[in-house]
N, C-alpha and C positions, 0 to 999 in steps of 0.2 A: 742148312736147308732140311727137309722136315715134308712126307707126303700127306697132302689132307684131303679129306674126299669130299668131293663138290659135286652140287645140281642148281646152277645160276639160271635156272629158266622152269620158273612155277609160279603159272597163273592163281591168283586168290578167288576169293569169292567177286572181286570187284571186277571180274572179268565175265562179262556175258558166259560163256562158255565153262569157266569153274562151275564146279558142283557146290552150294550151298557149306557147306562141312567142309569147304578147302578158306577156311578161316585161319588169321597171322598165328592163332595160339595151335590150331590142331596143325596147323603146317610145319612150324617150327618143331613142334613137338615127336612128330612125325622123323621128321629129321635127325632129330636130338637120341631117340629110339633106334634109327638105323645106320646111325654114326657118321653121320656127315660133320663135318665138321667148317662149311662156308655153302651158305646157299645164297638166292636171289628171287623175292616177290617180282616176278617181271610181268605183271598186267598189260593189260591192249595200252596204250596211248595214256595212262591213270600210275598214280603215285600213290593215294590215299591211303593205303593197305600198307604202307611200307612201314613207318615209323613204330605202328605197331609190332608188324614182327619182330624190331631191331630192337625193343623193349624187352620183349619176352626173347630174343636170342642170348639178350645180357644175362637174364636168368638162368638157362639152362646152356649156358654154354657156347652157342653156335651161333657163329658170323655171319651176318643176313645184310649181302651187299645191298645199297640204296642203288634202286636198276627201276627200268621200268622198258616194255616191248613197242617201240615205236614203229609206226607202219607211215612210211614217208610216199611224197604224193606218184612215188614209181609202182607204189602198189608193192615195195619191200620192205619187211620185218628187220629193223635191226635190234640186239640185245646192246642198252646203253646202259651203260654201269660208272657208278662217281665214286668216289674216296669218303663224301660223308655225304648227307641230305641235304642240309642244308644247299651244296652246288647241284646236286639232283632237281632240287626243287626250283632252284634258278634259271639251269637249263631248259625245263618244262614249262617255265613262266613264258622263255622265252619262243615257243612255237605255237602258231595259230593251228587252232583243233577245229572241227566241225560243230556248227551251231544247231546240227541237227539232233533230233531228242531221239534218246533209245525208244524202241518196243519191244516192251518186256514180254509180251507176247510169243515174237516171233525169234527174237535172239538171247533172250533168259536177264535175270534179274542181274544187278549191277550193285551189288552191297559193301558199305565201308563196314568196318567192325573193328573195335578197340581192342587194346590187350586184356582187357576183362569180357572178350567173346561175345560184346555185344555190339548191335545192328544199330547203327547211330546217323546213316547218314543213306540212302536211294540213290545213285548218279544217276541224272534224269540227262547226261550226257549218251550220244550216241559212240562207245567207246568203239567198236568195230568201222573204221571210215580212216580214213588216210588224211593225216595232215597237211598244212601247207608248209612244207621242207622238202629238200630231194635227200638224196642219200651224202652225196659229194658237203653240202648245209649241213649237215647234223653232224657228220663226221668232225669237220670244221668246229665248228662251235660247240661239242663234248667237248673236244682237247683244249679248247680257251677254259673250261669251267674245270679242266681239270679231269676226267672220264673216257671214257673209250668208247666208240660203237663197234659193236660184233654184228656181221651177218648173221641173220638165224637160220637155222636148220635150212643150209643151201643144198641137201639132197633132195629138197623136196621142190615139186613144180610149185605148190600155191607160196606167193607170197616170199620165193628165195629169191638169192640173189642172179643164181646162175640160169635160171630159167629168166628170169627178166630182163639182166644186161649182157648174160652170155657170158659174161666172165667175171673177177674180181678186179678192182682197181687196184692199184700196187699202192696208196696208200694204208689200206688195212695191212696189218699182221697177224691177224687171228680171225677166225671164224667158225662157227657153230655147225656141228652137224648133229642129226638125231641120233639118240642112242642104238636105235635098231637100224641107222645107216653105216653102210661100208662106208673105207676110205676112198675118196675122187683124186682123180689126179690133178686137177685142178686146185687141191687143195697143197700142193708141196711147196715146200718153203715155208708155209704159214705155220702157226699154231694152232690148232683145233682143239676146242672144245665138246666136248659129249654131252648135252644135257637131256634132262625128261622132256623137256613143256610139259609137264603135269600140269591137269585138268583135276586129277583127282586125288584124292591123298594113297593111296594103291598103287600112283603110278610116279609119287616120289621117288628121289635115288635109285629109278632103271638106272640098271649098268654100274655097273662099279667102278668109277674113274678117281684118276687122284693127279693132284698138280702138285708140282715142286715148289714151294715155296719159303722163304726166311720165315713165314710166321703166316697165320691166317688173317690175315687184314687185310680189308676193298683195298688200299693202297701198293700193298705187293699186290695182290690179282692185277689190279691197272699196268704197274709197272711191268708186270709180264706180258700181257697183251698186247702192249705198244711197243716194245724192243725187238 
């Protein structure tokens, strides 16, 4: 075992609310700079962004689990994370999303971007909207493809879990809180995670955390967060 330090929760540019400049290359890069050594593209309800960082992770070192931030129809954030894209991408095929169309207007631009830093693709999808899953669904059917769902950042009112169902279900074993949040006690027993949600590359790797792990691989993270 072997400590490596992780920020599994960083929205891209494919995320209304990322800053333009939180691109898969300056993300990674970012990372790679302040030593992280296993991160996660986790975008609103979108994958797109992914495959690119996991290219340029190859390059420069750092493990960039296939994840993405799903908002289920409770109106709660969970961090889903796979063992490789491929079942990421399976998974996402398999949940109905909202047919409604972004406004770039009022909730910000929605940009895919290659590992060569280029703008290749506009989701004219409305990524900020809650799927057709509940929480108990998605749990569920991560574990068939292989994946985990994390609560996200349950210290907070919007969008956690503990503001919406009052407590956790005992099938989780892990769950996310924000870096600038204390420990809950509703969190014992569990495993917790610390991450950014970084929106901007500035606000990469807050906090300094490290996980135990045999090696930095999606597939040890999964197997620690489900045991």
């Amino acid at each position: 075992m072997a400590k490596y330090r992780y920020d599994l929760h960083i929205h891209s540019t494919l995320s209304p609310c990322g800053d333009d400049d939180m691109t898969p290359v300056n993300i990674v890069a970012t990372a790679s700079v302040l030593g992280l050594d296993i991160i996660a593209i986790a975008d609103h309800n979108a994958i797109k962004n992914v495959e690119a960082a996991m290219e340029v992770g190859e390059v420069l070192g750092v493990t960039v689990v296939p994840a993405f931030e799903l908002q289920t129809n409770e109106d709660i954030h969970l961090l889903c994370l796979f063992p490789d894209f491929d079942r990421l991408e399976a998974f996402h095929k398999k949940i109905n999303f909202t047919d409604l169309k972004n406004r770039e207007d009022i909730f910000g631009k929605q940009l895919v971007v290659n590992s060569d830093d280029e703008v290749v693709e506009v989701e004219e999808s409305m990524l900020l909207a809650c799927a057709e899953i509940s929480e108990q669904e998605a749990y569920a059917l991560a574990r068939r493809y292989g994946g985990v769902c994390v609560p996200a950042h349950i210290d907070r009112d919007a969008f956690g879990m503990l503001s919406m169902l009052g407590g956790i279900p005992p099938y989780y074993k892990a769950v996310e809180c924000s870096c600038d949040g204390g420990e809950l006690p509703q969190t014992e027993g569990l495993f917790v995670l610390h991450d950014s949600d970084a929106h901007t590359l500035v606000s990469i790797g807050k906090g300094v955390h490290f996980l135990d792990l045999p090696s930095p691989t999606p597939q040890a993270l999964i197997d620690l967060l489900v045991n």
